[in-house]
C-alpha positions in Angstrom: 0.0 0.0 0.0 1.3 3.6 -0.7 0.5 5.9 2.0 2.5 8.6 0.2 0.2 10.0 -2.4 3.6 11.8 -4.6 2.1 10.2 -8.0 -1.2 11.8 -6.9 -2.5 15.3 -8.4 -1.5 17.9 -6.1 -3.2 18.0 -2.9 -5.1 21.3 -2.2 -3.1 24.3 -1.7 -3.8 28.0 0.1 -3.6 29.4 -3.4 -6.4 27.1 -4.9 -8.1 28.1 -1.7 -10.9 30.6 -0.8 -12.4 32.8 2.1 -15.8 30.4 2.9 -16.7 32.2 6.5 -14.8 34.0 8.6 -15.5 34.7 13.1 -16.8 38.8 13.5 -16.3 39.7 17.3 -17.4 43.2 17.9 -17.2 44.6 14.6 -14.0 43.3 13.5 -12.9 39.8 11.8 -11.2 37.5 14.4 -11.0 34.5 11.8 -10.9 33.3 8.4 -12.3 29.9 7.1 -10.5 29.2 3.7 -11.0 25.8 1.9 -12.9 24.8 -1.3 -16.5 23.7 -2.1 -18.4 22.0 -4.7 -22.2 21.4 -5.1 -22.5 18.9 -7.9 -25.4 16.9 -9.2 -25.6 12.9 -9.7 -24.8 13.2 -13.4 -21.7 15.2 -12.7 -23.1 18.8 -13.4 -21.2 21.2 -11.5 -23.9 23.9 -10.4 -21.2 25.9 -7.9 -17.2 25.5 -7.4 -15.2 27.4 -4.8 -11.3 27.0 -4.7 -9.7 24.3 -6.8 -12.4 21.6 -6.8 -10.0 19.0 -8.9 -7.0 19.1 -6.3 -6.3 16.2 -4.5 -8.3 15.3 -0.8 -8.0 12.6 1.5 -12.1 12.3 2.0 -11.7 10.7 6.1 -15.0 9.7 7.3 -16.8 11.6 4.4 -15.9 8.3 2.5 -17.9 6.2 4.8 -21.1 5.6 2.9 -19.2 4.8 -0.1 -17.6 2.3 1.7 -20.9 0.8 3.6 -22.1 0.3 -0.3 -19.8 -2.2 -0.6 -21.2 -4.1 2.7 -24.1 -4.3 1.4 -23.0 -5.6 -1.7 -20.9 -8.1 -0.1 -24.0 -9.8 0.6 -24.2 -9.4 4.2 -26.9 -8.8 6.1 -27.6 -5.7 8.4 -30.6 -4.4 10.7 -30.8 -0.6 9.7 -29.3 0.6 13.0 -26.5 -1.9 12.1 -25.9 -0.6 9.1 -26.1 2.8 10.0 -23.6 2.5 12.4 -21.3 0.8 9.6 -21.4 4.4 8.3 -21.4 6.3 11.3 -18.6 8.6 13.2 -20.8 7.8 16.3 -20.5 10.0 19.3 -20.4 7.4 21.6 -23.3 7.2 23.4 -24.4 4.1 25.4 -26.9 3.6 22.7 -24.2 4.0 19.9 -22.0 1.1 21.8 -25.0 -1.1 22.5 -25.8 -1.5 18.8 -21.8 -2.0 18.0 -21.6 -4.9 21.0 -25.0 -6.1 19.3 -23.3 -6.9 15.7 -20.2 -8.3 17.1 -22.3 -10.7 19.1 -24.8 -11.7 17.0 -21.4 -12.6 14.8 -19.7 -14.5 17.5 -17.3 -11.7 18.2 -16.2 -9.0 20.8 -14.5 -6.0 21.1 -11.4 -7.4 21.3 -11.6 -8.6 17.4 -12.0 -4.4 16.5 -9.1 -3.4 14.7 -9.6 0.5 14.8 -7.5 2.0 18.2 -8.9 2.6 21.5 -10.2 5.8 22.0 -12.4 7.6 24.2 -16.4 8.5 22.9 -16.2 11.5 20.3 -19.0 13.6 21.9 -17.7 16.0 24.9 -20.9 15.3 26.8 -21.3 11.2 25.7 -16.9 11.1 27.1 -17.6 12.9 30.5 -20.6 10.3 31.3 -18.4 7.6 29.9 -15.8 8.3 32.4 -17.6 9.2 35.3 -19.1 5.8 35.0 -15.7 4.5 35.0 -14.9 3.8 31.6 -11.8 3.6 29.6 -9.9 3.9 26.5 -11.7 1.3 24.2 -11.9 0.0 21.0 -15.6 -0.3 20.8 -15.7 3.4 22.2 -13.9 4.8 19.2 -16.0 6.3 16.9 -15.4 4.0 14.0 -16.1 0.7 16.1 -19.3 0.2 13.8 -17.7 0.8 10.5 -15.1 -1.8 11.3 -17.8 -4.6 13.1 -19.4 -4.1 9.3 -16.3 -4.7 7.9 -15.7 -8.4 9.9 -19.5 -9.1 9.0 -18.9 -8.6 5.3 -16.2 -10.5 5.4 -17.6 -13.7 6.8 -20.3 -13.0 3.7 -17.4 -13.1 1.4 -16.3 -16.1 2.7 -12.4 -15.0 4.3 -10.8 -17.2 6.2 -9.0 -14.8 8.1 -10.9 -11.8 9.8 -7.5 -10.4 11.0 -6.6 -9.3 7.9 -9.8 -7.0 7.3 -7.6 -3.8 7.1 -4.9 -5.2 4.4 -5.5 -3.4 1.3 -5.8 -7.1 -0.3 -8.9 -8.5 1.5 -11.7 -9.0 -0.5 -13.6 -6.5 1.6 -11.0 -3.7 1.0 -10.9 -4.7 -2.5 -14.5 -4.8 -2.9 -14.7 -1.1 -1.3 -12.3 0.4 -4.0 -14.4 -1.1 -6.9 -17.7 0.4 -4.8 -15.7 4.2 -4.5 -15.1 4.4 -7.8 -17.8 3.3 -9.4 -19.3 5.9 -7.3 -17.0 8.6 -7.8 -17.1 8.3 -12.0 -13.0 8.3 -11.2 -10.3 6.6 -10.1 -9.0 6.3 -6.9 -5.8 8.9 -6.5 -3.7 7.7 -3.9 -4.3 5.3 -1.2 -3.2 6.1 2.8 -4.2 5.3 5.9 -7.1 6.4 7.7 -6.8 7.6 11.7 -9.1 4.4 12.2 -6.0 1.9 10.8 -8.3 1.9 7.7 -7.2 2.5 4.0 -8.4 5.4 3.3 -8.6 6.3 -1.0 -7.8 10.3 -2.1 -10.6 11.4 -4.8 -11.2 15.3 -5.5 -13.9 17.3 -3.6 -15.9 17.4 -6.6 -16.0 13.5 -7.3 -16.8 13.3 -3.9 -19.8 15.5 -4.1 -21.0 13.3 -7.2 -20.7 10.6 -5.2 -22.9 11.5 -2.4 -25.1 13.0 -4.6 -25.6 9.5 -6.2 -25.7 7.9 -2.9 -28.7 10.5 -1.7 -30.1 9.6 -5.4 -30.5 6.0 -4.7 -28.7 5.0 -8.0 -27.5 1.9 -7.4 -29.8 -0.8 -5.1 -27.0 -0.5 -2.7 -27.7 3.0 -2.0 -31.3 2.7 -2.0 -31.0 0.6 1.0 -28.3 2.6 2.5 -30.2 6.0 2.2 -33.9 4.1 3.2 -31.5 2.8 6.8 -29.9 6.9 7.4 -33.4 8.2 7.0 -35.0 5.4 9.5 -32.4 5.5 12.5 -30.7 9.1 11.8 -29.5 9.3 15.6 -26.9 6.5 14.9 -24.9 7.9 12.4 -23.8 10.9 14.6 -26.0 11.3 17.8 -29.3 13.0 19.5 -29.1 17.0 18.3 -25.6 16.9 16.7 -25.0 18.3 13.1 -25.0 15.2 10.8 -28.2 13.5 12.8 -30.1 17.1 12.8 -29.3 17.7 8.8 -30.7 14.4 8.0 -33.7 14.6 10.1 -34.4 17.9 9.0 -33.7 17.8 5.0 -34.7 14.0 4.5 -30.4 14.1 3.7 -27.5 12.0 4.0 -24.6 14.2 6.0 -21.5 13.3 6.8 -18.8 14.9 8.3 -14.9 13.7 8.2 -11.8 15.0 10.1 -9.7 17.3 8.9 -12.1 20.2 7.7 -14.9 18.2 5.8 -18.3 17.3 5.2 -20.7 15.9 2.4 -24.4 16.6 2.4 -26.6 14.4 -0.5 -30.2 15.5 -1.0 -32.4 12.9 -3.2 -33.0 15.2 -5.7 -29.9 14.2 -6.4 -27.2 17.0 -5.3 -24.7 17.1 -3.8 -22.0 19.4 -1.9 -18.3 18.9 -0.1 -16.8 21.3 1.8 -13.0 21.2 2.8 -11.7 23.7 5.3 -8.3 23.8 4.5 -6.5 23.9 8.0 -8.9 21.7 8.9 -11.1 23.7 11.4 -14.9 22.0 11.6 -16.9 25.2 12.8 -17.4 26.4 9.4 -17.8 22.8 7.8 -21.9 23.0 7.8 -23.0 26.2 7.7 -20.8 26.7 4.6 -22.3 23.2 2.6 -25.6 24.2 3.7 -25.6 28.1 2.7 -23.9 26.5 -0.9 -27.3 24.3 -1.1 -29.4 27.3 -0.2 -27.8 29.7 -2.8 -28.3 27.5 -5.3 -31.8 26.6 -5.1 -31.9 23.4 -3.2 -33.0 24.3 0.2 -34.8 26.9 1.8 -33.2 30.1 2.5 -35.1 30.0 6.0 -34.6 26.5 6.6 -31.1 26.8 6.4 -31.3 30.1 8.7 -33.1 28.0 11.4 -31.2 25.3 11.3 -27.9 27.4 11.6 -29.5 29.1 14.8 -30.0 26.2 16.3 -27.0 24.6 16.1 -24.1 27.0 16.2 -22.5 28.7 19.1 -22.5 32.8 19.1 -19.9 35.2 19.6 -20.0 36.1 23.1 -18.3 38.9 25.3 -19.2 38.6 28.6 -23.1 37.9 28.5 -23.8 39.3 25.2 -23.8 38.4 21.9 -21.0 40.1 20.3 -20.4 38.2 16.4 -20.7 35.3 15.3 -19.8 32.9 11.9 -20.6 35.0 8.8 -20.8 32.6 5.3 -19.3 34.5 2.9 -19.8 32.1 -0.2 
């Protein structure tokens, strides 16, 4: 595996960057957001670009309903929490860990056979609870646990006769995932790393990327069509109660995903899509930015999107006032 992407386009730069929000405190700018942006549709129409679109991006978690395609295609079966979970960057939540604990035991297997690191939970609130209760550093806590459970269970469906090898770029599972990615992506894969996770992880562009989830949202492939019908029945698993991926999804009828590193993807099924990299890889801009892109072109509500934005993000304050806030500025 080459976890050095040199043959790869070049990655995304400051200069193929742009000003997407910046922080106002009393009247003056505290701090920019510069990144790139793409809202594409299924067919590959390009309806808004910000920044250099084609450079190269490692996708992180924004890649994992591409790669829960392949699951399904493996032949495997999955309850619709399950699967959502296979997709999820969980925030930890004793519900979250139930459902991971369920899959590994209904295939024979615990914690212990996770390959992704320990970690602690991902949500502030879900960690503090998790410790005060005495918890630890777990592999089951860490926010991929259900992504790699799905990748054991597919491989029992493909028939491996070694589940320790699920992360080698060779297992049928991995193997299946690339043909799934870029069949979705209408491109090749670019470069191939490793994700935090212990995960390959496959470089695309941000505009590929937003294709791709606009196909997934689409339901263009059977594959997807069950994925999207599973997000949109059990929306708390693939993030948690009132955060930012579970509330988009809920409220649009959406697929959102959010990845480290400055990134999201939202999919409508009308079949759009958008990506959003910060470049420094800040995540406070990530979704107000894809969803202002999907209101200024048409495909959401201007007040839906202003709602939504004042319900979720945190103001500006000096002392007990309001004193700025995150201005858009696509």
């Amino acid at each position: 595996m080459n976890s050095t992407p040199s043959a790869a386009p070049a990655p995304l730069s400051v200069d193929g960057s742009v000003e997407l929000a910046h922080l106002h405190r009393s009247g003056l700018i505290e701090s920019r957001h510069i990144g790139t942006a793409a809202v594409v549709t299924a067919d590959g129409e390009r309806l808004r670009t910000l920044g250099d679109v084609d450079a190269t991006v490692f996708p992180r978690s924004t890649l994992k309903p591409l790669q829960t395609l392949a699951l399904i295609e493996s032949g495997a079966e999955f309850a619709d929490d399950e699967l959502v979970l296979a997709t999820a960057s969980h925030c930890g939540s004793p519900r979250h860990l139930a459902v991971v604990e369920r899959m590994l035991a209904a295939d024979g297997r615990t914690a212990a056979d996770l390959q992704c690191p320990a970690d602690w939970p991902l949500g502030s609130a879900e960690r503090a609870a998790y410790r005060a209760n005495g918890g630890e550093r777990s592999r089951l806590a860490m926010n991929c646990s259900g992504k790699h459970a799905g990748f054991l269970r597919a491989g029992d469906a493909l028939g491996d006769g070694d589940p320790s090898r699920y992360l080698d770029p060779e297992h049928p599972v991995q193997r299946c995932i690339v043909d799934s990615i870029e069949g979705m992506l209408g491109e090749r894969i670019r470069a191939t790393g490793v994700d935090g996770c212990g995960a390959p992880l496959h470089a695309t562009s941000l505009a590929a990327l937003a294709r791709a989830t606009a196909r997934v949202a689409a339901g263009t492939t059977p594959a997807a069509q069950r994925l999207m019908a599973a997000v949109i029945a059990e929306p708390w698993a693939i993030d948690g109660e009132g955060r930012a991926n579970t509330r988009v999804i809920e409220t649009l009828g959406a697929i959102a995903k959010i990845g480290a590193e400055g990134l999201v993807v939202i999919g409508l099924p009308s079949g759009v899509g958008v990506a959003v990299k910060i470049l420094d890889g800040s995540m406070r801009a990530t979704t107000p930015v894809a969803l202002e892109l999907l209101a200024a072109t048409g495909q959401v509500d201007v007040d839906t999107v202003a709602a939504f934005r004042a319900e979720l993000e945190e103001p500006v304050r000096g002392g007990d006032a309001v004193v700025g806030g995150l201005r858009v500025t696509v």
